[in-house]
Every structure is written in C-alpha cells, then in structure tokens.
C-alpha positions in Angstrom: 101.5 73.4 -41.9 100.3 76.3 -43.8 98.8 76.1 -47.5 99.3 79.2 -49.7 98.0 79.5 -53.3 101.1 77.6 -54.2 100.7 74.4 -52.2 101.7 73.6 -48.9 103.8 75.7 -46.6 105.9 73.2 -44.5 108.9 73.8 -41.7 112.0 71.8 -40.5 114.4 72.0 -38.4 118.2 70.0 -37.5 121.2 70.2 -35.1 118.9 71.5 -32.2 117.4 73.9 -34.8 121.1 75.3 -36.0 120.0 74.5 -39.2 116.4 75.6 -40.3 114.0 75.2 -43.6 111.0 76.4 -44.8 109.4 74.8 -48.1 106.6 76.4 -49.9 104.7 74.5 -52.4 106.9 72.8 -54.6 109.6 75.1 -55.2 110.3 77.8 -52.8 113.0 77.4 -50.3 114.0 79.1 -47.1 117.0 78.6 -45.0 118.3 80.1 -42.0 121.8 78.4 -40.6 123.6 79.7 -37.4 127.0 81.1 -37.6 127.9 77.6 -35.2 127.2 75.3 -38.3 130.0 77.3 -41.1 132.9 75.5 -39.3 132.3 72.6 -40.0 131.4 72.0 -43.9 131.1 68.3 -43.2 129.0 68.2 -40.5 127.1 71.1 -42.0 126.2 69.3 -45.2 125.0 65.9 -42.9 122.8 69.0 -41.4 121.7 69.9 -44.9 121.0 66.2 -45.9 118.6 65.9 -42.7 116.7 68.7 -43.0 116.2 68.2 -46.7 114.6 64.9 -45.5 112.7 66.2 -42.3 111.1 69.0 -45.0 110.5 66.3 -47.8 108.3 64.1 -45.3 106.7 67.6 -44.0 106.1 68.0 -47.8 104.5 64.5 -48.1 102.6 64.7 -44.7 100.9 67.7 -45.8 100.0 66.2 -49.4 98.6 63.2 -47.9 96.5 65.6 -45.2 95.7 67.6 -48.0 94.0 64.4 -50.2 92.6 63.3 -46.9 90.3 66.4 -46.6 89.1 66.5 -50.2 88.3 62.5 -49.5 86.8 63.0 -46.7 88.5 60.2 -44.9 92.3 59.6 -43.9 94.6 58.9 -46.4 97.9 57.8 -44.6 100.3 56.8 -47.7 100.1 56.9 -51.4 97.5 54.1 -52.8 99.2 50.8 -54.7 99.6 51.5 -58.0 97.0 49.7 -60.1 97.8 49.1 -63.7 100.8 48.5 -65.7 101.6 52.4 -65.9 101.0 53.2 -62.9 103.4 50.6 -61.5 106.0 51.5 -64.1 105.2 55.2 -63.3 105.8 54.4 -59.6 109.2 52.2 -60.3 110.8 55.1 -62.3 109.8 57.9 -60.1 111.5 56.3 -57.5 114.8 56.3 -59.3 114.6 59.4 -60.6 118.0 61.2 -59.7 117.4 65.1 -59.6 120.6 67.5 -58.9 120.9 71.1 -57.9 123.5 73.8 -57.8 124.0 77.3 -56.7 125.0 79.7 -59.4 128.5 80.3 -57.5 128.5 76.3 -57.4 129.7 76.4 -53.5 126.7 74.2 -53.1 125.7 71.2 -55.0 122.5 68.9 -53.7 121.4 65.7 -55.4 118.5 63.4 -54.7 117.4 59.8 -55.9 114.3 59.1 -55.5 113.6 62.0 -53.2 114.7 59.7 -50.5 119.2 59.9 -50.6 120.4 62.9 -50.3 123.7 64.3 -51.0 125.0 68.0 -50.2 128.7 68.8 -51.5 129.9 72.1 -50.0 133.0 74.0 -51.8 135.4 76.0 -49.9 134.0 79.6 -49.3 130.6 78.8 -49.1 130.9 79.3 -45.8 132.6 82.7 -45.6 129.1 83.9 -44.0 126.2 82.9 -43.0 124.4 85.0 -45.4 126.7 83.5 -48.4 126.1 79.9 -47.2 122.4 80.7 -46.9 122.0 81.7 -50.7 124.1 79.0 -52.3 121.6 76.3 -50.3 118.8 77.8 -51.3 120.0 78.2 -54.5 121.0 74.4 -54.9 118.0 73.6 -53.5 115.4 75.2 -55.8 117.5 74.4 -58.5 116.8 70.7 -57.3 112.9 71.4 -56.8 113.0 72.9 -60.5 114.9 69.7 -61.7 112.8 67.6 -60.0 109.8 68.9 -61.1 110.5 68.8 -64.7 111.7 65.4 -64.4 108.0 64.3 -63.3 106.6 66.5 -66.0 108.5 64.3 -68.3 108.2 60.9 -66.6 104.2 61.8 -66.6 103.8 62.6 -70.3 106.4 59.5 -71.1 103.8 56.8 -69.1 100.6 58.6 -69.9 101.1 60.6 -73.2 103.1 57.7 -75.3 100.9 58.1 -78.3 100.2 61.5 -77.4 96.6 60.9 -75.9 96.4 62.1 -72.6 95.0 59.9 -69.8 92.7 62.0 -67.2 93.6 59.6 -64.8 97.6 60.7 -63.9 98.4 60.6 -61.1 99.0 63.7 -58.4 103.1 63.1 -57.6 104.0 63.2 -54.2 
C-alpha cells in the first residue's frame, strides 16, 4: 500500500494476474486486462467482480492500517456502532446500492453494500484491450463517484436532520 495526498494507493490482481487494478484514494481507478481475458465476456466480468472485491478489502485494509497508526494501537475492523444513529447509519450504508457506467455504456458495474458485485459487459467492449480498459474504468469511477455521494447524503440524512451538524460522524469505510 501506498498513501498519496488523496488517500490510500491500493493493488489487485485476478485470473493469475490477467486482470489487474489499481485504486487510489477513493476514486481513481486503474485497470490493465490481457488480450486472453476479451474472449470470454462472461468469464471476463466474474474477473471484474473479483477484483473489484480483492481492491475493495485492499481499500479497507489500508483504512483500518491507516486509523491503527493515528491510534497508536491495532485497529482490525470497524468499531460497533454505539447509538441509535450510528447503528441506523451502519444498517443503511450497508444496503446502499451504487451503479456505474462507462459513457459508451459497454460496461455497467453495480454494488450493494460494497460487498455484491455485478459487472454487465455489452458486445464490443471487448474489440481491444485498450477499449475494454476505458469502459471499466469508466464504470468503475463512475461507481466510486456514486458511491461517494451516496455517503455524503446518508451522512448528512443521520447526522444533519435538523441541520446541526454532529462532530462525531463517522469516517466511512
């Protein structure tokens, strides 16, 4: 792991490393296929749906090691939630559903609860490796985006009802 001014800088790979990732901070995604993995759009988006999940817990690995060394002691998993708000905050991040699409919609990627993934692949996404390569990356940091603001919201929903913020919200995972 690598931390940029952005947040974390985390790697993944699938398929014996035919189908790479690189996440940075929260929304910058790099992906590097090999020309092996564009016969197969099936098996290609299974690829796409494990590596989104190897990077997500390479995400949240390097969050928790990242709260670990301001705390000065291991932190190995998110705390309980403690309150009413937290535990509703909890509850409805984990169903949040977040979806992504490249502009040229040959790739589609949705998400609940950051933990099932699902990658739809059109026909001629995979006319190259440099085409299939932009439409995932697209769909993916569309995705980041859409997750992202979908925190945003759920945050200011549980902690700004009345419009009084609490100091005490949460960093999301």
């Amino acid at each position: 792991m690598a931390v940029t001014g952005e947040g974390p800088r985390v790697r993944a790979s699938v398929a014996g490393g035919a189908v790479a990732g690189e996440l940075t901070g929260t929304a910058g995604l790099r992906v590097t296929l090999h020309g092996s993995v564009l016969r197969d759009t099936t098996a290609l988006a299974r690829h796409l749906e494990a590596l989104a999940r190897a990077l997500w817990a390479a995400r949240t690995r390097a969050f928790l090691a990242a709260v670990s060394a301001a705390a000065g002691e291991p932190v190995a998993r998110e705390p309980p939630a403690s309150g009413r708000r937290a535990e509703e905050y909890v509850a409805r991040r984990a169903a949040i559903v977040a979806c992504g699409r490249s502009r040229d919609g040959l790739v589609a990627v949705r998400v609940e609860g950051m933990r099932r993934w699902r990658v739809e692949i059109a026909p001629g996404a995979c006319v190259s490796v440099a085409v299939a390569e932009a439409a995932v990356r697209e769909a993916g940091e569309a995705l980041l985006r859409d997750q992202a603001a979908r925190i945003r919201a759920l945050k200011r929903t549980i902690w700004q009802p009345g419009g009084t913020a609490d100091a005490r919200v949460p960093a999301e995972l």
